[in-house]
C-alpha positions as CSV (number, residue, x, y, z in Angstrom):
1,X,82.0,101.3,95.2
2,X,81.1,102.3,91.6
3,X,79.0,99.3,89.9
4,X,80.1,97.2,87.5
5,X,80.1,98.2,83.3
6,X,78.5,94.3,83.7
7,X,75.3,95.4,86.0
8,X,74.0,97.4,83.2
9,X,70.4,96.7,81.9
10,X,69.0,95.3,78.6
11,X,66.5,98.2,79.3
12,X,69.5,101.1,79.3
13,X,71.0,100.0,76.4
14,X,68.6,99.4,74.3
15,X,67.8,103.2,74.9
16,X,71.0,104.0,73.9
17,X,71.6,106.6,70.6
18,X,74.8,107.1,71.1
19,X,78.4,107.0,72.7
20,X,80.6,110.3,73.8
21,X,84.3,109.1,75.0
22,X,87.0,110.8,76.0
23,X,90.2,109.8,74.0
24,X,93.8,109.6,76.1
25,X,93.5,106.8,78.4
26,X,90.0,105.9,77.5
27,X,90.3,105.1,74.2
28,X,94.4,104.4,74.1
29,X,96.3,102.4,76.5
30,X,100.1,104.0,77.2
31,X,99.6,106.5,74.4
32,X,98.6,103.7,71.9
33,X,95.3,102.9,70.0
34,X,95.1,99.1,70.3
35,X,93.0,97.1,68.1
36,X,90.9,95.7,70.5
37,X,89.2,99.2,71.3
38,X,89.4,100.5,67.5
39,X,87.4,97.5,66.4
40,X,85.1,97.5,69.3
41,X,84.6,101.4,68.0
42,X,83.5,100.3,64.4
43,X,81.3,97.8,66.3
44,X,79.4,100.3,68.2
45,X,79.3,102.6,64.8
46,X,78.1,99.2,62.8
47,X,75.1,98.5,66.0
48,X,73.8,101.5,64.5
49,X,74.8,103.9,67.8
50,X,76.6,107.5,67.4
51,X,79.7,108.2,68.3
52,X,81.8,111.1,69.3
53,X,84.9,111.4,70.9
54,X,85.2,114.7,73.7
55,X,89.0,115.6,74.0
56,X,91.4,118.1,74.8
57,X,93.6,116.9,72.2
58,X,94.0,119.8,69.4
59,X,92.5,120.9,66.6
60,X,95.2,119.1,63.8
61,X,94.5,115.7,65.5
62,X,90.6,116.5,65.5
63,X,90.6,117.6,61.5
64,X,92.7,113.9,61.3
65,X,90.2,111.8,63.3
66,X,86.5,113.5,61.6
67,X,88.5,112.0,58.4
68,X,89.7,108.5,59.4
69,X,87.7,107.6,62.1
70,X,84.6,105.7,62.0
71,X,83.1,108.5,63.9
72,X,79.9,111.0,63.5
73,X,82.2,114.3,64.6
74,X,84.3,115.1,67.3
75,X,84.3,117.6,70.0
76,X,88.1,118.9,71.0
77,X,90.5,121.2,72.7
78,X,88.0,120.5,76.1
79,X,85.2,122.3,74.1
80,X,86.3,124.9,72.0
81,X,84.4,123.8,68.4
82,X,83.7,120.6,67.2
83,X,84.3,118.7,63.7
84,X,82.6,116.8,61.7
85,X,82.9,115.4,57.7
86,X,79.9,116.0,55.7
87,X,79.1,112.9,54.0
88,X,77.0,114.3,51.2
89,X,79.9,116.7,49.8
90,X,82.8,114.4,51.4
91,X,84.0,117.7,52.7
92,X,85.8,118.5,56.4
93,X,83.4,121.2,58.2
94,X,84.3,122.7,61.5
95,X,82.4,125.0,64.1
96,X,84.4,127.4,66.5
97,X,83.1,129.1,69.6
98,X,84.7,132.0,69.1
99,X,86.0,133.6,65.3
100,X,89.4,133.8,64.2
101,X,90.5,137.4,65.6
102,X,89.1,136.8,69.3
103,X,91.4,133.3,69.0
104,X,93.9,135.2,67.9
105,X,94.6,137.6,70.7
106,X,93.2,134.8,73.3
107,X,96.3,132.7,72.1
108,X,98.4,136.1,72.4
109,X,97.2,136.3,76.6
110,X,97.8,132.0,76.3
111,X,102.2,132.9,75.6
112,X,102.2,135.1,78.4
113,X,100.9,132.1,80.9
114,X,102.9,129.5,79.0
115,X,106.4,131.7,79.9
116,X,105.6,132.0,83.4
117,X,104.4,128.3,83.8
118,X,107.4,127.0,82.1
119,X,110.0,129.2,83.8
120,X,108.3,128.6,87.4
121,X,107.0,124.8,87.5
122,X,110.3,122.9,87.4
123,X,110.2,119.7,85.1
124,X,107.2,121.3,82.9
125,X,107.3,121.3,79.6
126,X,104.6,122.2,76.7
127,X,103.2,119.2,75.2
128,X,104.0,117.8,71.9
129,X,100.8,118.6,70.4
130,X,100.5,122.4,71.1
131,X,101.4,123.5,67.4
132,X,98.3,121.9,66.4
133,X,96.1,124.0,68.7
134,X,94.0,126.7,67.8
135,X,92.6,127.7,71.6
136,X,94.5,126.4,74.5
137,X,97.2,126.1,76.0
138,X,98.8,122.6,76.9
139,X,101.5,121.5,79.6
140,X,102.3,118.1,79.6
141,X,103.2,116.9,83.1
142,X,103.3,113.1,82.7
143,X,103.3,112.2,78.6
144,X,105.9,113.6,77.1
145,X,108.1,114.6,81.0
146,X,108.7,112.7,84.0
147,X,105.1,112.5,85.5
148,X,105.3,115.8,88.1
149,X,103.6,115.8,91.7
150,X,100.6,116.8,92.5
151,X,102.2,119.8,94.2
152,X,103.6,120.9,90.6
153,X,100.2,119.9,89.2
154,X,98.6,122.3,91.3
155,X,100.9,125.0,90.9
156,X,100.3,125.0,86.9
157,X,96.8,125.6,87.6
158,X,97.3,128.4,90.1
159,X,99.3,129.9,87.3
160,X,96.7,129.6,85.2
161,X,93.7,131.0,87.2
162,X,95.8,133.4,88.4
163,X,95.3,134.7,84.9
164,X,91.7,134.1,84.4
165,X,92.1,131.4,82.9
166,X,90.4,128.8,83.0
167,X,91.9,125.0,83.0
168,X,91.7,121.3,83.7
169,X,93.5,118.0,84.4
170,X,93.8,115.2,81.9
171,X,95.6,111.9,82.7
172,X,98.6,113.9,80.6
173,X,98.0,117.3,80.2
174,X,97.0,120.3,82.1
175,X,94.6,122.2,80.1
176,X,93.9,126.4,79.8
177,X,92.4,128.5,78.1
178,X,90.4,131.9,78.1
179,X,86.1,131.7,77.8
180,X,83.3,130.1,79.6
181,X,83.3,126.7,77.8
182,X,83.8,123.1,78.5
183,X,83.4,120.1,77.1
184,X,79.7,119.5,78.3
185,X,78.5,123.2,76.9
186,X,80.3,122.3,73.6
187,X,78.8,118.8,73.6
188,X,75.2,120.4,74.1
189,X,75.6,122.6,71.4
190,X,76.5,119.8,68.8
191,X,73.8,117.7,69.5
192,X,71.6,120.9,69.3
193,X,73.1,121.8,66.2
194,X,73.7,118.8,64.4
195,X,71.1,116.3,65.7
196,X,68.3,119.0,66.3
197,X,68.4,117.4,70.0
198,X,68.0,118.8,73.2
199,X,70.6,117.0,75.6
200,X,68.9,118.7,78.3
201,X,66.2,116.6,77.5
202,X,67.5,113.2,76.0
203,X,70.7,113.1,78.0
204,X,69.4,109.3,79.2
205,X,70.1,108.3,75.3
206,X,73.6,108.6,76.2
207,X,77.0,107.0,77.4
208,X,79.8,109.2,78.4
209,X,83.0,107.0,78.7
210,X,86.1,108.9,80.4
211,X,89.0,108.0,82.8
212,X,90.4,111.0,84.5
213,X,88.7,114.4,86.3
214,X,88.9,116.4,83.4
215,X,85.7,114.4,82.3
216,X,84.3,115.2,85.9
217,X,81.3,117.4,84.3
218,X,80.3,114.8,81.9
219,X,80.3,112.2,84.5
220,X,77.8,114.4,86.8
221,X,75.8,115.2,84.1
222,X,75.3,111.6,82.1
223,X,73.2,109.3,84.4
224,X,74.8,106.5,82.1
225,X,78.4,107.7,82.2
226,X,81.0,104.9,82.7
227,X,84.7,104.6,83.4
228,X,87.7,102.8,82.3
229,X,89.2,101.3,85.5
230,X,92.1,104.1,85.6
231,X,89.1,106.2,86.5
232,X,89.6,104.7,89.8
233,X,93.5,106.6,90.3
234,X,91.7,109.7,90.9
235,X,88.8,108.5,93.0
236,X,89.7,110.2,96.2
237,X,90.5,113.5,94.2
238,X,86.7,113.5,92.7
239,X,83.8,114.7,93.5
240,X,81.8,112.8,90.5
241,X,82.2,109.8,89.6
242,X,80.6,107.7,86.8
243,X,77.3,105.4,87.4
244,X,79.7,102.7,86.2
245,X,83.1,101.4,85.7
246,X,85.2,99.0,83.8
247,X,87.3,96.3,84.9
248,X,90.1,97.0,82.2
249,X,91.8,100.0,82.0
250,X,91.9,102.1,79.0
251,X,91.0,100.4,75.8
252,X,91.1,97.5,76.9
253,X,88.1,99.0,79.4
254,X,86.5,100.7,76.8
255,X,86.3,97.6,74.6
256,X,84.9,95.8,77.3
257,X,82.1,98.9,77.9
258,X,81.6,98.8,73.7
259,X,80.8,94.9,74.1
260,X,78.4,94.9,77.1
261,X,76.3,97.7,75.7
262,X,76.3,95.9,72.2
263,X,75.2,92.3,73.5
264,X,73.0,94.2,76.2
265,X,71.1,96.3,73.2
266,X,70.9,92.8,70.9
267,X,69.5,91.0,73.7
């Protein structure tokens, strides 16, 4: 049994720098931001802790968020670059793996693997967000669709490594693309680049909060990580799991994580 968000100590979160959280079903409950977790985000930014959401959502909702959210960047498309808004010159900056040619003819190998997946996996259907992307490929299986078996689930990633591709499972979305990235390398190489940190080395100074096995890597790799309670659907299905869980699911859990590391830190 995973402990309890509640059974973390005074001592770990008064360590605490900052907060990485995954976005769909983490941060939103049924697709929807509720003001319960959007507050309890300004309360973690106003404690004086970082914050940085790690999604697969795309690039269009990650320039939206750098602007409007009170966040301090934002790592998106499961790794692929990561945003942030310069303060000093009020100005959007971003930071891509890879330039705009290789993306270019990556998201040219992407339409191949999006016909076959669409024409072979009954019920598929690409998800609502993919004109927004700039380096994967998304199939919504549950968001947008009638949520599809594991059996279809599975067969959309076979497609997809078929390829050489490389993919992963949100609560909503399969996930592929083409390079030897994640959200974990990417998140490394933000903190490197905009913190002057080695995560390697101060990985204990962070939370990861996620709820589904996409955010499996960040759960092995954060000692702290934690869990809405939804994390608990794909239990059986994961190897890693996080050192703690919520006992709210999605917002509502991640409020509840925001609160106990807030009064925890204060105390």
């Amino acid at each position: 049994m995973i402990p309890s968000i509640q059974s973390i100590t005074a001592e770990i979160a008064k360590n605490l720098s900052g907060v990485f959280f995954d976005i769909d079903d983490t941060f939103t409950s049924f697709g929807k931001i509720r003001a319960v977790a959007y507050n309890s985000l300004w309360a973690l930014k106003d404690s004086g802790l970082r914050v940085v959401p790690i999604t697969g959502r795309p690039a269009g909702w990650c320039d939206h968020i750098s602007r409007m959210w009170p966040v301090d960047g934002i790592v998106g498309e499961n790794g692929a670059f990561y945003f942030w808004l310069d303060e000093g010159e009020r100005k959007l900056k971003k930071r891509f793996l890879d330039p705009e040619d290789i993306r270019a003819e990556k998201r040219q190998r992407l339409t191949r693997i999006r016909d076959e997946i669409l024409a072979s996996v009954k019920g598929t259907a690409l998800a609502s967000d993919q004109l927004y992307r700039e380096t994967d490929l998304a199939i919504d299986y549950s968001e947008d669709v009638k949520p599809l078996n594991q059996t279809s689930i599975d067969r959309i990633c076979q497609i997809f490594k078929k390829h050489g591709a490389r993919c992963k499972v949100s609560s909503i979305h399969v996930n592929g693309w083409f390079g030897d990235y994640d959200k974990l390398g990417m998140t490394e190489t933000f903190v490197q680049e905009r913190w002057g940190l080695n995560l390697d080395e101060t990985k204990e100074r962070f939370l990861f909060c996620g709820d589904s096995p996409n955010d499996e890597p960040m759960f092995q790799y954060f000692p702290h990580a934690a869990g809405v309670k939804n994390i608990l659907n794909f239990a059986g299905r994961m190897k890693y799991l996080p050192a703690f869980v919520a006992s709210r699911e999605g917002g509502e859990g991640f409020a509840e994580i925001a609160e106990v590391i807030i009064r925890r830190k204060s105390a």
